[in-house]
MARVEX-358869 format. One record per residue (C-alpha): z, x, y; residue in three letters. Coordinates in steps of 0.1 Angstrom, whole numbers. Each point is the difference from the previous one (the first is absolute). Example, Ala and Ser with C-alpha at 12.3 -4.5 7.8 and 13.67 -1.06 7.14 Angstrom:
# MARVEX-358869
<r><w>78</w><u>123</u><v>-45</v><type>ALA</type></r>
<r><w>-7</w><u>14</u><v>34</v><type>SER</type></r>
# end
This chain:
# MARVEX-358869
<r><w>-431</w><u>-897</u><v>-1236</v><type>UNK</type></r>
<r><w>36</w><u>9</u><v>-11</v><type>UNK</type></r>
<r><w>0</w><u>17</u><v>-37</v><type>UNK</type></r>
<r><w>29</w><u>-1</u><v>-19</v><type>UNK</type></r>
<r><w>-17</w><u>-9</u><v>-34</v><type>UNK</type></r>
<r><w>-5</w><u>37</u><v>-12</v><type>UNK</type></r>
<r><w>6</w><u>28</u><v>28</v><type>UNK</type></r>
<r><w>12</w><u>-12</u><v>32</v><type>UNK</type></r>
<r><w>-19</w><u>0</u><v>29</v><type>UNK</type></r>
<r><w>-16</w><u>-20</u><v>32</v><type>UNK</type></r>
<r><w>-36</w><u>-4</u><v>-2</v><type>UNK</type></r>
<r><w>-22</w><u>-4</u><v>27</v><type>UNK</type></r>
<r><w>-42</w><u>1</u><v>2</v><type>UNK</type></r>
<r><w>3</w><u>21</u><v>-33</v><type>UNK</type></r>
<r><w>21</w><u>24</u><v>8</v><type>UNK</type></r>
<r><w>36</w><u>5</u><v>-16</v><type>UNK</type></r>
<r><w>31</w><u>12</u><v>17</v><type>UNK</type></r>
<r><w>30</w><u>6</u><v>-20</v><type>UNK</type></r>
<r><w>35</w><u>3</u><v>15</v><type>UNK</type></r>
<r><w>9</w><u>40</u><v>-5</v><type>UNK</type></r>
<r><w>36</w><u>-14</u><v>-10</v><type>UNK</type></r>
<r><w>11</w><u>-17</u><v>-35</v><type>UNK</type></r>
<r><w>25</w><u>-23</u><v>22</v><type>UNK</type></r>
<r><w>-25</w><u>-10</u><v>25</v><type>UNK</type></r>
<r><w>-21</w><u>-13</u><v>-30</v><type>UNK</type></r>
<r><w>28</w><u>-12</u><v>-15</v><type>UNK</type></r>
<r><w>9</w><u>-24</u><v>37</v><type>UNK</type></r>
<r><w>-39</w><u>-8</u><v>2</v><type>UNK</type></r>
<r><w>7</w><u>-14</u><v>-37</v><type>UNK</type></r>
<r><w>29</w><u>-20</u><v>10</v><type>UNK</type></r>
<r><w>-12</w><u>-12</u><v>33</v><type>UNK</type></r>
<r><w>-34</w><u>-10</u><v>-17</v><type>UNK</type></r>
<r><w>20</w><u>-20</u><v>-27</v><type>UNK</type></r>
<r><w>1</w><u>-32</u><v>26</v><type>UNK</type></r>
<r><w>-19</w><u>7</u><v>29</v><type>UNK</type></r>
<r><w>3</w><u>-21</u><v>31</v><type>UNK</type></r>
<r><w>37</w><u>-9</u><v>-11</v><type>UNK</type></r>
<r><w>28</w><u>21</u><v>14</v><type>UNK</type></r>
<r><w>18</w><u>27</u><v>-23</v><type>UNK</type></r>
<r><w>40</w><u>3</u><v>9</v><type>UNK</type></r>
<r><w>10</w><u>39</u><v>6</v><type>UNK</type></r>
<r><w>23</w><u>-6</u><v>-26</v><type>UNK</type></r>
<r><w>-28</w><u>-11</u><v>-24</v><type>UNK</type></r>
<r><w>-21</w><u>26</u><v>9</v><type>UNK</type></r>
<r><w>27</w><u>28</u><v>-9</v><type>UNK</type></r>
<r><w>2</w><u>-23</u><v>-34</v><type>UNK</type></r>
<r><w>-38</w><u>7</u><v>-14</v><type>UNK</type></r>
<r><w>-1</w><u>39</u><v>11</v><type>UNK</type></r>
<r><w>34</w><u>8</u><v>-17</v><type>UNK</type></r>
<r><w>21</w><u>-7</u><v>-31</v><type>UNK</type></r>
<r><w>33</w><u>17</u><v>23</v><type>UNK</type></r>
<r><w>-13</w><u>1</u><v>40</v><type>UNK</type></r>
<r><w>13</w><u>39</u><v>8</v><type>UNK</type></r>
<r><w>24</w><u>2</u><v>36</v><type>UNK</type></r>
<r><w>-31</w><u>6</u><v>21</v><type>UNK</type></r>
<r><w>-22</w><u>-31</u><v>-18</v><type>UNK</type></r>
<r><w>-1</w><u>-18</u><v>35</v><type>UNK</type></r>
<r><w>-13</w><u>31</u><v>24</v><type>UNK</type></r>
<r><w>-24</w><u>8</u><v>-28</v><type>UNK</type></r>
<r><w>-12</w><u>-33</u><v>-7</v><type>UNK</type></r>
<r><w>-9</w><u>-3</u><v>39</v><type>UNK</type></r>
<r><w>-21</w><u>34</u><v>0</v><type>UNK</type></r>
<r><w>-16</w><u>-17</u><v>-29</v><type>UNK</type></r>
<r><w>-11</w><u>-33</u><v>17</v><type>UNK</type></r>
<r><w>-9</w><u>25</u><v>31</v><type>UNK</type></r>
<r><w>-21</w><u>19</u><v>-23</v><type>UNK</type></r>
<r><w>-13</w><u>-29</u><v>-19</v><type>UNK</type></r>
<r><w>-8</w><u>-18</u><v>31</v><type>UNK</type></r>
<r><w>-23</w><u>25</u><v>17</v><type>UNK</type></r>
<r><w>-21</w><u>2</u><v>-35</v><type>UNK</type></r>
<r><w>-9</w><u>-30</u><v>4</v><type>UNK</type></r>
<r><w>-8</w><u>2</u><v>37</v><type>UNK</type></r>
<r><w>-23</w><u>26</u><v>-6</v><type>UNK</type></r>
<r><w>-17</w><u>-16</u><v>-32</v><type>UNK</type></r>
<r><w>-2</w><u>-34</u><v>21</v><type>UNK</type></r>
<r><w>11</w><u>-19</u><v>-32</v><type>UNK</type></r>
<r><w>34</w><u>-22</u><v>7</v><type>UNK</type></r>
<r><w>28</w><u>-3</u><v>26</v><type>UNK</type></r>
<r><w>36</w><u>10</u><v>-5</v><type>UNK</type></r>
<r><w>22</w><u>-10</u><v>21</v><type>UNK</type></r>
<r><w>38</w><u>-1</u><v>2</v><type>UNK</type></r>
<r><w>35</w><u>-22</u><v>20</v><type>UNK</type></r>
<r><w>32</w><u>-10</u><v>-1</v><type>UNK</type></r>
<r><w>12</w><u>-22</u><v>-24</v><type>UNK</type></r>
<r><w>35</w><u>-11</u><v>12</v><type>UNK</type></r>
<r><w>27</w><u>10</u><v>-28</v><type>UNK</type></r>
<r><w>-31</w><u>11</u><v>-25</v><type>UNK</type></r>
<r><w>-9</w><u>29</u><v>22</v><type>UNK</type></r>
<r><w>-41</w><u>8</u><v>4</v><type>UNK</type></r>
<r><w>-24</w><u>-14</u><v>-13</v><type>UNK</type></r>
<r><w>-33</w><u>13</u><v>-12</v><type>UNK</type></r>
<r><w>-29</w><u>-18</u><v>-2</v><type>UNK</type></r>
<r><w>-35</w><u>9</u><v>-15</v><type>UNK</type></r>
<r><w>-27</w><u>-23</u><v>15</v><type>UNK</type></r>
<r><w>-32</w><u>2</u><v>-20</v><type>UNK</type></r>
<r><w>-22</w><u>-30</u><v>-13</v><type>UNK</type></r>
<r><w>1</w><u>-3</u><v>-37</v><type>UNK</type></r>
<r><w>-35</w><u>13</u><v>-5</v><type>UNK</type></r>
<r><w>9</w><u>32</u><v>15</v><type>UNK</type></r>
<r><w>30</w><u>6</u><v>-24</v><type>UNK</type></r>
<r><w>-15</w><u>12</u><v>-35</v><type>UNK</type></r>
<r><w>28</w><u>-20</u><v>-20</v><type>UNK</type></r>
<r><w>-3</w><u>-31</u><v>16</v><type>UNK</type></r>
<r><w>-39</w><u>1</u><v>-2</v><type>UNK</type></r>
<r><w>4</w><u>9</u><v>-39</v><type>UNK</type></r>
<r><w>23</w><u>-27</u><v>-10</v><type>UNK</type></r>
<r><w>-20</w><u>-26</u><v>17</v><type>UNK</type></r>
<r><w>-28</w><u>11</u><v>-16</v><type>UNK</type></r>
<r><w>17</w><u>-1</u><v>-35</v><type>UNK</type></r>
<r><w>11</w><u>-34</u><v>7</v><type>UNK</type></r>
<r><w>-35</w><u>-14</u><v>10</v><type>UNK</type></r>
<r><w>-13</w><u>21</u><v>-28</v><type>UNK</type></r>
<r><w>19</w><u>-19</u><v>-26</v><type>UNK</type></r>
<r><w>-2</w><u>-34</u><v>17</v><type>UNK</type></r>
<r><w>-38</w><u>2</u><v>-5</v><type>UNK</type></r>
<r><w>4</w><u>12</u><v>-42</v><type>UNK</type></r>
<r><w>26</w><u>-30</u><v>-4</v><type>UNK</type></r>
<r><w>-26</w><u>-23</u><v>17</v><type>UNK</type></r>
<r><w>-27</w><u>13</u><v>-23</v><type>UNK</type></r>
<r><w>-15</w><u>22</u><v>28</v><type>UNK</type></r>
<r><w>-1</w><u>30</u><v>-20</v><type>UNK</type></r>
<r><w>-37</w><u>23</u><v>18</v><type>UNK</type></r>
<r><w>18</w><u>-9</u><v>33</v><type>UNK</type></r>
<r><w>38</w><u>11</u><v>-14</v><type>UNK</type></r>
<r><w>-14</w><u>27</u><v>-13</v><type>UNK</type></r>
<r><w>-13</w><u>12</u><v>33</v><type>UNK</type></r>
<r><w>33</w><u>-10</u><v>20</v><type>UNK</type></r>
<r><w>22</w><u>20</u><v>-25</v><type>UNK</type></r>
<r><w>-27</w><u>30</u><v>1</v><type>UNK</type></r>
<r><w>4</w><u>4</u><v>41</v><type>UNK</type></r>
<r><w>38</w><u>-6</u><v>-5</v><type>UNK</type></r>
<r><w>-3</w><u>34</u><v>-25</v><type>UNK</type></r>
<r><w>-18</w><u>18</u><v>26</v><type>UNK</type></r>
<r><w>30</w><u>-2</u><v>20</v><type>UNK</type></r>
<r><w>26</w><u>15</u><v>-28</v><type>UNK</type></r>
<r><w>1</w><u>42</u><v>5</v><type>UNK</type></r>
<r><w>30</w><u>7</u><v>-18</v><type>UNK</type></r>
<r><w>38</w><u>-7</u><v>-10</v><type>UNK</type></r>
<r><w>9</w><u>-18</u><v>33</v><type>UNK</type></r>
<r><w>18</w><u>21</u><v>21</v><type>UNK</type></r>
<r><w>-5</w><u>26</u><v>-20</v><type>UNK</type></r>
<r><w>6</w><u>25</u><v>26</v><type>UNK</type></r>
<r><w>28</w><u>-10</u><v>19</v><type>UNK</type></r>
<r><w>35</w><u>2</u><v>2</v><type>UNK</type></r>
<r><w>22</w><u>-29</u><v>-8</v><type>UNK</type></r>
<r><w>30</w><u>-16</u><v>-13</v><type>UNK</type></r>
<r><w>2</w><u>-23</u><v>-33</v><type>UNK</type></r>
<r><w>2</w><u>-28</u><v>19</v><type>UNK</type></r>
<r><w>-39</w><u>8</u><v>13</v><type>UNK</type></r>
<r><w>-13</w><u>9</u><v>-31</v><type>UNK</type></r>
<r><w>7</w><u>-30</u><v>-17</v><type>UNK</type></r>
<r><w>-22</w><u>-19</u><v>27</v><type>UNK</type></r>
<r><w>-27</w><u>33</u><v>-11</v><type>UNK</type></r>
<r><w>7</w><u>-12</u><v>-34</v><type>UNK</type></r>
<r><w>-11</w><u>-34</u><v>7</v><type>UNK</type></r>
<r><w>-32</w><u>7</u><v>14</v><type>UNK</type></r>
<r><w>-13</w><u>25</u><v>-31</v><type>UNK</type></r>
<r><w>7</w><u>-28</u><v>-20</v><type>UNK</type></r>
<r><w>-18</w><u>-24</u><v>15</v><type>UNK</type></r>
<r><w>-28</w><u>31</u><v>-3</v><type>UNK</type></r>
<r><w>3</w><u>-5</u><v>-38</v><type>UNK</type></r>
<r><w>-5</w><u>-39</u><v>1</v><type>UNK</type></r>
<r><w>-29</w><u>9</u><v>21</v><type>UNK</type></r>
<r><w>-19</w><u>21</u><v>-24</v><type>UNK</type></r>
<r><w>10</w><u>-29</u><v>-30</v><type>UNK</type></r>
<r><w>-16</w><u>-26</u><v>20</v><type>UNK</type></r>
<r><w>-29</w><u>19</u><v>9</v><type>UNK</type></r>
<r><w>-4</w><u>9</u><v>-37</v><type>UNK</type></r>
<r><w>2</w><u>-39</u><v>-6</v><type>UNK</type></r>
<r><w>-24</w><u>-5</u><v>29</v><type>UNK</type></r>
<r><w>-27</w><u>24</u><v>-18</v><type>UNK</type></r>
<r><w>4</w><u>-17</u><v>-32</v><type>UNK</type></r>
<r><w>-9</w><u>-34</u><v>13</v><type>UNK</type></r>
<r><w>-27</w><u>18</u><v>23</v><type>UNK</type></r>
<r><w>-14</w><u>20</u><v>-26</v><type>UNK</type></r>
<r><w>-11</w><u>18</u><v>-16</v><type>UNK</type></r>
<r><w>29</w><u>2</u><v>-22</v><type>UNK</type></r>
<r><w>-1</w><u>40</u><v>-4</v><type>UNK</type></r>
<r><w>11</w><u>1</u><v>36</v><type>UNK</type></r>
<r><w>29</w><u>-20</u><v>-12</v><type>UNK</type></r>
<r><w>9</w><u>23</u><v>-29</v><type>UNK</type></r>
<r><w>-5</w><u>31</u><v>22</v><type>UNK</type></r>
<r><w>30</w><u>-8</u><v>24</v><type>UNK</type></r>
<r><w>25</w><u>-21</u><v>-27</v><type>UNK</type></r>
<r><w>-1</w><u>38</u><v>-17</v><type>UNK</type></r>
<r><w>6</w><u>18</u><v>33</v><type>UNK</type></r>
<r><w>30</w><u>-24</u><v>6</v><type>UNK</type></r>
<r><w>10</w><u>4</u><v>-34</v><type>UNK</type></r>
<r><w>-2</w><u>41</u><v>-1</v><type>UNK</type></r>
<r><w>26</w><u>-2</u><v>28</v><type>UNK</type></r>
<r><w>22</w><u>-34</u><v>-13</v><type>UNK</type></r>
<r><w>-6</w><u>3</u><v>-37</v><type>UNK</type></r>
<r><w>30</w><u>-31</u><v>1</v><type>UNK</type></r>
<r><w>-15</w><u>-24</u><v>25</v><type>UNK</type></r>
<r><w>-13</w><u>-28</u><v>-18</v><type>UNK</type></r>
<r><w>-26</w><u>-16</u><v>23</v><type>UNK</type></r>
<r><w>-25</w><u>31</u><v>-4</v><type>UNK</type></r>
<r><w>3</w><u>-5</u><v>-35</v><type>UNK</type></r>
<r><w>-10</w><u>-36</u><v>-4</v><type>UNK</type></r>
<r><w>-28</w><u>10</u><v>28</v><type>UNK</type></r>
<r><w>-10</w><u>23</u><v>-25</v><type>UNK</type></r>
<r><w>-3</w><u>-22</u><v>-26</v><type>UNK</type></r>
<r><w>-18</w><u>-28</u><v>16</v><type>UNK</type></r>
<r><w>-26</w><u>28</u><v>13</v><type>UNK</type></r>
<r><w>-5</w><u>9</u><v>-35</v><type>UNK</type></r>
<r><w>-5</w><u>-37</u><v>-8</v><type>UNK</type></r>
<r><w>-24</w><u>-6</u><v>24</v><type>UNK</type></r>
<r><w>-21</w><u>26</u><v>-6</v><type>UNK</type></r>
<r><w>-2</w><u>-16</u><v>-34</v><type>UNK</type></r>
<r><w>22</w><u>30</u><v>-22</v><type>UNK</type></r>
<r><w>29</w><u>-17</u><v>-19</v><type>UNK</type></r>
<r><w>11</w><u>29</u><v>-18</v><type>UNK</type></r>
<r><w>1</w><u>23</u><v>30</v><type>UNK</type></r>
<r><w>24</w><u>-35</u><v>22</v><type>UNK</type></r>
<r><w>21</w><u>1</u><v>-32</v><type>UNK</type></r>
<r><w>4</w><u>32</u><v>-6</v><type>UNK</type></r>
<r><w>11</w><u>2</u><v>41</v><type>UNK</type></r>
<r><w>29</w><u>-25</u><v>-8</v><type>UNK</type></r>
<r><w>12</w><u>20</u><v>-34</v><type>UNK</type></r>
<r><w>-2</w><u>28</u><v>19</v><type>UNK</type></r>
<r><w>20</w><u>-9</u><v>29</v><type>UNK</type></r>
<r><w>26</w><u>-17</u><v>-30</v><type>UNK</type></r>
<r><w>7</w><u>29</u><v>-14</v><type>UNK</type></r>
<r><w>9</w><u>18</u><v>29</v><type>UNK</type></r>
<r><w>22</w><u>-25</u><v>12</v><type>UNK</type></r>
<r><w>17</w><u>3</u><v>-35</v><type>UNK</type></r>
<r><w>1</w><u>32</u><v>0</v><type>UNK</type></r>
<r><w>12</w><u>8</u><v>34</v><type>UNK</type></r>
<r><w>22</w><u>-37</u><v>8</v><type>UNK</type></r>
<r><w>4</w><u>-12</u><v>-36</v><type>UNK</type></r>
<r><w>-16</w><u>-32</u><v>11</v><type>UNK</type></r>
<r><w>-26</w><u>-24</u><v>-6</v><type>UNK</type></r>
<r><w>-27</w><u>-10</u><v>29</v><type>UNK</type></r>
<r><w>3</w><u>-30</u><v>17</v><type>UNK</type></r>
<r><w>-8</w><u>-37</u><v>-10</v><type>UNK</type></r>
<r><w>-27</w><u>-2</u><v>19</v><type>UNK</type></r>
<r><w>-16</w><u>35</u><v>-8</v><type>UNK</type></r>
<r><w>4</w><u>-14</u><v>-30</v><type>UNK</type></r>
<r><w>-18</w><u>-31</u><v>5</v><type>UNK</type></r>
<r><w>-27</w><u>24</u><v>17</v><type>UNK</type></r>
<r><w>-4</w><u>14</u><v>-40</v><type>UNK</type></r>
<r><w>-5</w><u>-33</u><v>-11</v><type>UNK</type></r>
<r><w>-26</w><u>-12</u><v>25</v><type>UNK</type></r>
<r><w>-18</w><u>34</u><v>-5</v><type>UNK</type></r>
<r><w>3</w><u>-8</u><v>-36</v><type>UNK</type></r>
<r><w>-15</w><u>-33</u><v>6</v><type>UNK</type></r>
<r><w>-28</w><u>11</u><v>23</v><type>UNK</type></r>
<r><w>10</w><u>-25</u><v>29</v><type>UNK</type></r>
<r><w>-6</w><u>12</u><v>34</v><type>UNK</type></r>
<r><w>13</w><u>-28</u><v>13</v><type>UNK</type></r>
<r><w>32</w><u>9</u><v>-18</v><type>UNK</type></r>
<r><w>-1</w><u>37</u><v>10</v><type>UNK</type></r>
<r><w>-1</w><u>-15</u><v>36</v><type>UNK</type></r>
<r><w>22</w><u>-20</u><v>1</v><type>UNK</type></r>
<r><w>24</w><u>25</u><v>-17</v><type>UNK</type></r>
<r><w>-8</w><u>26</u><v>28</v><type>UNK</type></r>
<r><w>10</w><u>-23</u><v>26</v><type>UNK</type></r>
<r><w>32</w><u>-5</u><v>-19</v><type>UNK</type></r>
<r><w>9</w><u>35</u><v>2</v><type>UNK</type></r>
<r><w>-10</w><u>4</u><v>35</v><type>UNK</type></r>
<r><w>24</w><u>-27</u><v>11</v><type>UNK</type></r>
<r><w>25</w><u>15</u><v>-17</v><type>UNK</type></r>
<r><w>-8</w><u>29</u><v>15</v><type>UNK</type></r>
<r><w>4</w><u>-12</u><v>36</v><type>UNK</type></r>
<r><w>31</w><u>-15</u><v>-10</v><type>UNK</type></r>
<r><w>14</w><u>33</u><v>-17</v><type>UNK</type></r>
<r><w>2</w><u>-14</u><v>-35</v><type>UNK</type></r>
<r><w>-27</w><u>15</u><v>-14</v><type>UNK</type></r>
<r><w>-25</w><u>29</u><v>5</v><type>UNK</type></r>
<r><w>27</w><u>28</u><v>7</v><type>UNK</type></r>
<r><w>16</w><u>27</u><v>-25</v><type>UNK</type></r>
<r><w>10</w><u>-25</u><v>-25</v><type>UNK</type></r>
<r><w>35</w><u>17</u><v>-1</v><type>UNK</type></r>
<r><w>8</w><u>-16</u><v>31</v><type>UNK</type></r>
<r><w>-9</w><u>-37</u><v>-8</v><type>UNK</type></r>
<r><w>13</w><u>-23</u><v>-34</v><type>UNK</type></r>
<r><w>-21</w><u>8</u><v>-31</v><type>UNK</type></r>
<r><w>-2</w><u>-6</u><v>-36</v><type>UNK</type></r>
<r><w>21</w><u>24</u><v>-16</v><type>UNK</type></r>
<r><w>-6</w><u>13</u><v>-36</v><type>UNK</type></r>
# end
């Protein structure tokens, strides 16, 4: 398997070999971003630097030679290379999608939260926990790149972050609820401003049956958000309160699945500084 989620490397019956060089991880990351689709040259030079240096195109081939016999040797992908007319070469990383870690992962995470919006939550749960198994680190974390490919790195830890909030909802609806609890606070101890962990939080409390320990989650989560955005929570953590308030678990449900859409969408469920809010 190719690794780029944590340390690159190429896997193969157990054993990992890592490229010696940062910018032969960094063209394995590139290369592995769409495999089986050609990458221009000019692309290429694009993701490995922010300002190519004079000898970018010798050095980029002695990294695709390099690149291409480590994955001759680990037997894991092809990568081949022709003429593009006016584009110059093109490189092209042939490996099937369960053989490239990201591509594996975000399946995963999409079959994973299919099955919790369909109300599949013991089999979400165990989707999202093999997609987990996957993540090793900061993608990338160990190669060379330009901005360009680090935002595409950047994607893919936060779809690592929506992973761990599903799987948190996944264990509340699987039970038991202090499973639930355990990872909304691991979330939260590294995004003290993300929403969704919150209101996963608080509906854990509420289903093991402790309203004063689901409200004191939400006050606690308001006055941090005060206190560090000057703002209010949303409407519909709000609404979470209320149904806590009211003991409906249908409510609490319903208001979970609210916030996970919005999620998905990006209106909800990030730092709150980055999406409309209530201000004081």
């Amino acid at each position: 398997m190719i690794r780029i989620l944590g340390p690159v490397c190429i896997e193969a019956a157990g054993v990992e070999r890592a490229p010696t060089s940062v910018m032969v991880r960094g063209a394995l990351v590139a290369l592995s971003l769409d495999p089986g689709t050609g990458m221009s040259q000019s692309r290429l030079l694009e993701l490995l630097w922010d300002e190519p240096p004079a000898s970018a195109n010798a050095n980029l081939r002695q990294y695709v030679s390099r690149l291409r016999r480590e994955l001759q040797v680990a037997g894991r992908g092809v990568l081949s290379g022709r003429r593009a007319g006016r584009l110059g070469v093109s490189y092209q990383l042939d490996a099937p999608d369960c053989e490239v870690d990201h591509r594996l992962f975000a399946d995963l995470v999409r079959t994973g939260r299919r099955l919790l919006d369909t109300g599949y939550s013991v089999e979400s749960e165990r989707v999202l926990g093999r997609a987990l198994a996957l993540w090793r680190g900061p993608a990338g974390v160990d190669a060379a790149g330009s901005v360009r490919l680090r935002r595409h790195l950047a994607a893919f830890d936060a779809l690592w972050l929506h992973c761990r909030e599903d799987l948190a909802e996944a264990a509340l609806y699987a039970g038991p609820c202090a499973q639930a609890v355990v990872r909304a606070r691991s979330i939260i101890a590294d995004h003290p401003l993300r929403e969704r962990p919150w209101a996963v939080l608080m509906a854990a409390h509420h289903g093991d049956g402790d309203l004063s320990e689901a409200l004191a989650a939400y006050q606690e989560f308001r006055r941090l958000l005060r206190a560090e955005l000057g703002v209010e929570p949303s409407r519909n953590l709000a609404s979470l309160q209320s149904a806590v308030l009211n003991r409906s678990a249908i409510a609490v449900q319903s208001l979970l699945g609210a916030i996970r859409t919005a999620d998905l969408h990006g209106s909800g469920g990030g730092p709150v500084g980055a999406r409309s809010v209530t201000t004081v």
